[in-house]
LOZAKOL-813319 format. One record per residue (C-alpha): x, y, z; residue number from 1; residue in one letter. Coordinates in Angstrom, 1 decimal. Layout:
// LOZAKOL-813319
<px->X	py->Y	pz->Z	nr->NUM	rest->A> $
...
//
This chain:
// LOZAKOL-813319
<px->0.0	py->0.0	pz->0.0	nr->1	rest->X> $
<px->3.1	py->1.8	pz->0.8	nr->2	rest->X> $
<px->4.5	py->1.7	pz->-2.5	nr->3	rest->X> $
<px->1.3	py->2.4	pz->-4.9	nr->4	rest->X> $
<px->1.5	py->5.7	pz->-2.8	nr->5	rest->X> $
<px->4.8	py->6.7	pz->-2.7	nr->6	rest->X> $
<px->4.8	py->6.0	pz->-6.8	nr->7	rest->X> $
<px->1.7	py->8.3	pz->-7.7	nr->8	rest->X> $
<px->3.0	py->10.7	pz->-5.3	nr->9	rest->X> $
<px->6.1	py->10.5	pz->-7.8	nr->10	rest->X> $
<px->3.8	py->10.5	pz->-11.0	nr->11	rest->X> $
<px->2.2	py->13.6	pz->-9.1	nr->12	rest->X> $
<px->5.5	py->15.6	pz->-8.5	nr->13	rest->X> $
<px->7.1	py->15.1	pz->-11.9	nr->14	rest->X> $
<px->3.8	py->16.5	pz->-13.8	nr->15	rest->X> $
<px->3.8	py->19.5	pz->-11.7	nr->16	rest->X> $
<px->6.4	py->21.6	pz->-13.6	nr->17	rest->X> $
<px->8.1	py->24.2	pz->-11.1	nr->18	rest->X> $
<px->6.4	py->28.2	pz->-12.6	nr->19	rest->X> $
<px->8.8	py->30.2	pz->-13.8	nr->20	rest->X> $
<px->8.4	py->33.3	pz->-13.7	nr->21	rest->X> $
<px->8.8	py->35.3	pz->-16.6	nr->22	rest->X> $
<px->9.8	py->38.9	pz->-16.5	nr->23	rest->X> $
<px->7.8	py->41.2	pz->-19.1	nr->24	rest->X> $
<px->10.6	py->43.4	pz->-20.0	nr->25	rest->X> $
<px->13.0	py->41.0	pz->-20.9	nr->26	rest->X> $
<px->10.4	py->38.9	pz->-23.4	nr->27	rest->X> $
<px->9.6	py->42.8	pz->-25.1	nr->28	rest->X> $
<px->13.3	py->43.0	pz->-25.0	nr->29	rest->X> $
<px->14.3	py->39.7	pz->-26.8	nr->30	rest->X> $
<px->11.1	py->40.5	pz->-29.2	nr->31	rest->X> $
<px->12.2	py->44.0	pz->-30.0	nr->32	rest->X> $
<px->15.3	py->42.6	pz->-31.1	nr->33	rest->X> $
<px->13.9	py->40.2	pz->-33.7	nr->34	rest->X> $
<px->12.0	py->42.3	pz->-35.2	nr->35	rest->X> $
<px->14.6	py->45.0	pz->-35.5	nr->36	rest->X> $
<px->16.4	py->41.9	pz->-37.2	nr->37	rest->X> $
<px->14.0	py->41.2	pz->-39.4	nr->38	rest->X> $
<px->14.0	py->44.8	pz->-40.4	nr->39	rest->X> $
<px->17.6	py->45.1	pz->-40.5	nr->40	rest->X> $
<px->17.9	py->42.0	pz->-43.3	nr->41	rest->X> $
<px->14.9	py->43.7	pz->-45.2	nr->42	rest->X> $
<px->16.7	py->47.0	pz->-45.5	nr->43	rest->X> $
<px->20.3	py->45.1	pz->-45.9	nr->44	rest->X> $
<px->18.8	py->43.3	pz->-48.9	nr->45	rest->X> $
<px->17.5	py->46.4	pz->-50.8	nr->46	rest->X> $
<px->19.7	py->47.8	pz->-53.7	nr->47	rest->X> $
<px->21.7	py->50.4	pz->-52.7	nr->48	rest->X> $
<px->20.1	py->53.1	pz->-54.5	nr->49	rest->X> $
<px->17.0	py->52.6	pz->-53.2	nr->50	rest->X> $
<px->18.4	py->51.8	pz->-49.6	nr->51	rest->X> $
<px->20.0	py->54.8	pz->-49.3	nr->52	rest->X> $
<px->16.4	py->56.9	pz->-50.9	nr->53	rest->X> $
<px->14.7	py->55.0	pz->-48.4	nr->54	rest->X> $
<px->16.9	py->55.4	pz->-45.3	nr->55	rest->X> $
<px->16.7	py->59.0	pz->-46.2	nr->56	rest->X> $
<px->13.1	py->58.9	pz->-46.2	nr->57	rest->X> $
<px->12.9	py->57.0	pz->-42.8	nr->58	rest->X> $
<px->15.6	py->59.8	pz->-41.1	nr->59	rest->X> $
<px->13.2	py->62.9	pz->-42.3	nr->60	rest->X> $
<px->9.7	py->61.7	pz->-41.9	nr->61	rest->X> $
<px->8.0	py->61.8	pz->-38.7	nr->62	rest->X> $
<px->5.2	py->59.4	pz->-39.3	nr->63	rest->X> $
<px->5.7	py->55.6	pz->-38.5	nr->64	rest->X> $
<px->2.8	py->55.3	pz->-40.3	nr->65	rest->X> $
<px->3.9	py->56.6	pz->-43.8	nr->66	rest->X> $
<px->7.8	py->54.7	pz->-43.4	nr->67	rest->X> $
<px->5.9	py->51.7	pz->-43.0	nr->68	rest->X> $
<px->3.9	py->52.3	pz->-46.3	nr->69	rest->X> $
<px->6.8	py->53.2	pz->-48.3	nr->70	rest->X> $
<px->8.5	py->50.2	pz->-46.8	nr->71	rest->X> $
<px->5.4	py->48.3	pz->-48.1	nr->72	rest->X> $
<px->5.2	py->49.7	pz->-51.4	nr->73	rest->X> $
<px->8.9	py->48.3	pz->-51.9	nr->74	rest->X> $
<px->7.6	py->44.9	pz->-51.1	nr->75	rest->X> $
<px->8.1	py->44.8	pz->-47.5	nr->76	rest->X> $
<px->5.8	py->42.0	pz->-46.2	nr->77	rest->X> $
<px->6.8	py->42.2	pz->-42.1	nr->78	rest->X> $
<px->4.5	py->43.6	pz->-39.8	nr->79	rest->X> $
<px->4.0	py->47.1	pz->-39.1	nr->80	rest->X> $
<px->5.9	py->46.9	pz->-35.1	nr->81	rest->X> $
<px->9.0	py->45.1	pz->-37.2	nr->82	rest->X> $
<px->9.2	py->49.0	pz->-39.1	nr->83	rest->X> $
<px->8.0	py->50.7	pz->-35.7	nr->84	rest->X> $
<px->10.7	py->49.0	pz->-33.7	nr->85	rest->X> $
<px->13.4	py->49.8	pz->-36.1	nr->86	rest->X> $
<px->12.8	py->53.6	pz->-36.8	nr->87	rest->X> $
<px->12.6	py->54.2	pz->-33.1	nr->88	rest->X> $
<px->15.4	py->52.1	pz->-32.6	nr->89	rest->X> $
<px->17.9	py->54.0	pz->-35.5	nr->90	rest->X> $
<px->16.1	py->57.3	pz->-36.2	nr->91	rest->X> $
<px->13.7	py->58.5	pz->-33.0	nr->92	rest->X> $
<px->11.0	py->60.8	pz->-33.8	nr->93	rest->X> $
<px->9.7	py->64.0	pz->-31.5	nr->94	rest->X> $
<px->6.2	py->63.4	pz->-30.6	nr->95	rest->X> $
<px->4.8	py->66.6	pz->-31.4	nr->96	rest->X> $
<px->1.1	py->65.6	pz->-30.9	nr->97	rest->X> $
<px->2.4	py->64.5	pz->-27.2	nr->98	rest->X> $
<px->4.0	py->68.0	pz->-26.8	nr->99	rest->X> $
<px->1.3	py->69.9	pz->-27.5	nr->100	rest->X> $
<px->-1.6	py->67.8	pz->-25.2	nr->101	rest->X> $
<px->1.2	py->68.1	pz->-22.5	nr->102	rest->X> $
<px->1.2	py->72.2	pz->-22.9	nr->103	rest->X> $
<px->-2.4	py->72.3	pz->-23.0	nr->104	rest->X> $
<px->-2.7	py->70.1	pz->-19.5	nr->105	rest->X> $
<px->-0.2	py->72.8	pz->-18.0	nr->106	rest->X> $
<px->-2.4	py->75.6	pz->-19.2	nr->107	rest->X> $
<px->-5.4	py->73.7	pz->-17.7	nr->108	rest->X> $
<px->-3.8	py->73.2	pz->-14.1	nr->109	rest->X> $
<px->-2.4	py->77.1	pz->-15.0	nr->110	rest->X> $
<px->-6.3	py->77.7	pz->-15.4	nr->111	rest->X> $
<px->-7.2	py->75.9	pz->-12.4	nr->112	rest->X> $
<px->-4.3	py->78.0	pz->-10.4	nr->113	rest->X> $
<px->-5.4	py->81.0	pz->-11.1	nr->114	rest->X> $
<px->-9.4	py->80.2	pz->-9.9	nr->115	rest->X> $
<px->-7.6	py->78.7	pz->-6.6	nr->116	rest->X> $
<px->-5.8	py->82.4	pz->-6.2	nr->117	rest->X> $
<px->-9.1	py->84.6	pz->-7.0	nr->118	rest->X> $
<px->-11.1	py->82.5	pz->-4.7	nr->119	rest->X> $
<px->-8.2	py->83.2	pz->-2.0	nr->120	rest->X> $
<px->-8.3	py->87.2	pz->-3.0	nr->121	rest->X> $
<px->-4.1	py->87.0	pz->-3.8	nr->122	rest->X> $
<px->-5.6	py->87.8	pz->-7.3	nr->123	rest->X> $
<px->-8.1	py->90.9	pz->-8.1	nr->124	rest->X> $
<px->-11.5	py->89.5	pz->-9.5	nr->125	rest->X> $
<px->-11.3	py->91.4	pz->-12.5	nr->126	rest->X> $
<px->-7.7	py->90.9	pz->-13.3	nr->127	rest->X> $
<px->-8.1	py->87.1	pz->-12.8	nr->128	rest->X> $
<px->-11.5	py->87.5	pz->-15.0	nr->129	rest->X> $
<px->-9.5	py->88.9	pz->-17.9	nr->130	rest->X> $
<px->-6.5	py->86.7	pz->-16.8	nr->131	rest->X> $
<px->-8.8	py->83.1	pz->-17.3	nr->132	rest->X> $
<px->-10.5	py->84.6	pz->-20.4	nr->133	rest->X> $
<px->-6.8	py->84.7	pz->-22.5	nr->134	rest->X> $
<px->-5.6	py->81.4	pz->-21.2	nr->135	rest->X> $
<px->-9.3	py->79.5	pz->-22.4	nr->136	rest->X> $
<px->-8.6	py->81.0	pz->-25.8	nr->137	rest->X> $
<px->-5.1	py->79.5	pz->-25.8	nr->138	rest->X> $
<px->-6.2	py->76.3	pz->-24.6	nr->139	rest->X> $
<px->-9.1	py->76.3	pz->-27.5	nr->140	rest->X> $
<px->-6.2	py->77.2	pz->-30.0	nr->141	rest->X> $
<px->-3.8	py->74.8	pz->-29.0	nr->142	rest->X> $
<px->-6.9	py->71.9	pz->-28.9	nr->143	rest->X> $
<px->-7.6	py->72.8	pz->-32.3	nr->144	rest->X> $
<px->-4.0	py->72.6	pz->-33.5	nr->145	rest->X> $
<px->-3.9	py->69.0	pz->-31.9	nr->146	rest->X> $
<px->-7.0	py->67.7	pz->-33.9	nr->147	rest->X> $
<px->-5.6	py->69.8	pz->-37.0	nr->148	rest->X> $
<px->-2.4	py->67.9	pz->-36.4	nr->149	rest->X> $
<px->-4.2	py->64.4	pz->-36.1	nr->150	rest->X> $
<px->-6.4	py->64.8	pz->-38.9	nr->151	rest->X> $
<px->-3.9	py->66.2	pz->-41.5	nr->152	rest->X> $
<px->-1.7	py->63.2	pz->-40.1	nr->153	rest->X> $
<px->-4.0	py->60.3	pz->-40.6	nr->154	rest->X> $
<px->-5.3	py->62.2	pz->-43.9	nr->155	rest->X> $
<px->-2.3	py->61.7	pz->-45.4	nr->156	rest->X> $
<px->-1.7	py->58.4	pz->-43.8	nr->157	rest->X> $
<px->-4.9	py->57.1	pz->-45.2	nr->158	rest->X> $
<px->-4.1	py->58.5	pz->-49.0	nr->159	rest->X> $
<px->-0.9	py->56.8	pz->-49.2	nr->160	rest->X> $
<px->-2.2	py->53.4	pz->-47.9	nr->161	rest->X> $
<px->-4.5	py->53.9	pz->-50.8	nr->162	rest->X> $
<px->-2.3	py->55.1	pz->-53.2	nr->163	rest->X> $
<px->0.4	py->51.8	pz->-52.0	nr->164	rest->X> $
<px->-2.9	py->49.7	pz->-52.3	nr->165	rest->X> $
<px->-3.8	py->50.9	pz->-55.7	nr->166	rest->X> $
<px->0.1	py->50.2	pz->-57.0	nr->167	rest->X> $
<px->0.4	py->47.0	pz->-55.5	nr->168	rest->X> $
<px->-2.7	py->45.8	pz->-57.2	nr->169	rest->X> $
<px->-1.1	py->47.4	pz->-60.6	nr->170	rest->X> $
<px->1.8	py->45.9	pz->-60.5	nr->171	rest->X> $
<px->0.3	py->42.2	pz->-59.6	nr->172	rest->X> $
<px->-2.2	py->42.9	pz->-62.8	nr->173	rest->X> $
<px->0.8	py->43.4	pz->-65.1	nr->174	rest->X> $
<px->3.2	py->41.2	pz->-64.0	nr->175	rest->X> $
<px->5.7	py->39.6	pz->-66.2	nr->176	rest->X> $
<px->4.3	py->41.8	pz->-68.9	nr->177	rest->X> $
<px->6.3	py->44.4	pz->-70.9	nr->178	rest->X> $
<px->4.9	py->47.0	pz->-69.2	nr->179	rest->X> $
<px->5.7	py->46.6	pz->-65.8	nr->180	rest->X> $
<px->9.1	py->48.0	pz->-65.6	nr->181	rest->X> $
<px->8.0	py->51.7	pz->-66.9	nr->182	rest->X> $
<px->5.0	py->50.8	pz->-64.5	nr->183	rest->X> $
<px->7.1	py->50.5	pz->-61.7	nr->184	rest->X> $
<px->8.7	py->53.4	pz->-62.5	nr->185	rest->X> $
<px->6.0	py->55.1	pz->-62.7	nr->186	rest->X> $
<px->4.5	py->54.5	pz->-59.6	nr->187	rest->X> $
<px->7.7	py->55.7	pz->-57.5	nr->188	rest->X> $
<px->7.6	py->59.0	pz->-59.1	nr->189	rest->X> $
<px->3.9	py->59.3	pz->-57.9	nr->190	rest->X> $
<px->5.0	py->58.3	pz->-54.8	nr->191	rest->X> $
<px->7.6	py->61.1	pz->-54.4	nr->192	rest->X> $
<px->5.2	py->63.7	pz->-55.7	nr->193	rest->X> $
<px->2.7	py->62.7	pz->-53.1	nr->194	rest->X> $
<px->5.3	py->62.3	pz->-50.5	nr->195	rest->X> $
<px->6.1	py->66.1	pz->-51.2	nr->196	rest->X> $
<px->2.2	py->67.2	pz->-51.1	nr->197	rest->X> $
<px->0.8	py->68.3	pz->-48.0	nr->198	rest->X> $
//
């Protein structure tokens, strides 16, 4: 009786695997690094010209969004936190949007500052009046400058998803016909121009 115990006490122990615990950082670490990688052989395995026009490209635009299209349109098939990854990695952007929601919480707690004093009477009523109606309008002009920002932004994020869409499906109709090399060519100087339009 003994023994049938101690041996599924032994079956027991061996299926119950000790937990390791994993740490989050270093799993985002290790995957970070693969995608930057995969990345890094993408761009490594472009020709040189266009390496260099699109490592240009990636250094002077802000959007992550728009890299990743061009990176697309030259038949990049990775996932979009491969590019992400990469750019923030080599060529870090300023958040601007992130600026500008950061000044406009200031002016808010500057807003709410200012109440505190003219309740407390450090600040004449009609000074602090005057004082609160400047500092709305600059917290309305600064909102609107955000959601002018964000729209223009995914605008012109949107138009050159559509515009990588609308080659890609060109260049799959005509393939392996005479006409896809001046096609190709083609299409990248669209590309610039629209890169250039605002």
């Amino acid at each position: 009786m003994k023994k049938a115990e101690s041996s599924s006490e032994r079956k027991q122990q061996k299926s119950v695997k000790p937990s390791v615990a994993k740490n989050p950082a270093t799993q985002t670490k290790r995957h970070a690094h693969i995608d930057i990688e995969l990345f890094d052989r993408w761009v490594d395995d472009l020709d040189s010209a266009t390496q260099e026009t699109f490592l240009a490209f990636a250094s002077d635009n802000n959007s992550i969004v728009e890299i990743y299209i061009y990176a697309r349109f030259l038949r990049y098939e990775g996932s979009i936190t491969s590019c992400d990854t990469w750019v923030k990695t080599n060529f870090p952007k300023p958040d601007f949007r992130k600026k500008l929601v950061f000044q406009v919480e200031e002016m808010e707690e500057d807003v709410r500052k200012l109440r505190e004093e003219v309740e407390l009477g450090t600040v004449k009523r009609d000074v602090g009046v005057a004082r609160n109606a400047q500092m709305q309008k600059e917290i309305r002009g600064s909102i609107a400058q955000i959601e002018e920002f964000t729209t223009a932004k995914d605008r012109k994020g949107l138009l050159m998803a559509g515009a990588d869409r609308a080659c890609r499906e060109l260049m799959f109709i005509f393939k392996d016909d005479p006409i896809e090399i001046p096609l190709e060519e083609a299409t990248m100087a669209v590309w610039a121009r629209m890169q250039l339009e605002e």
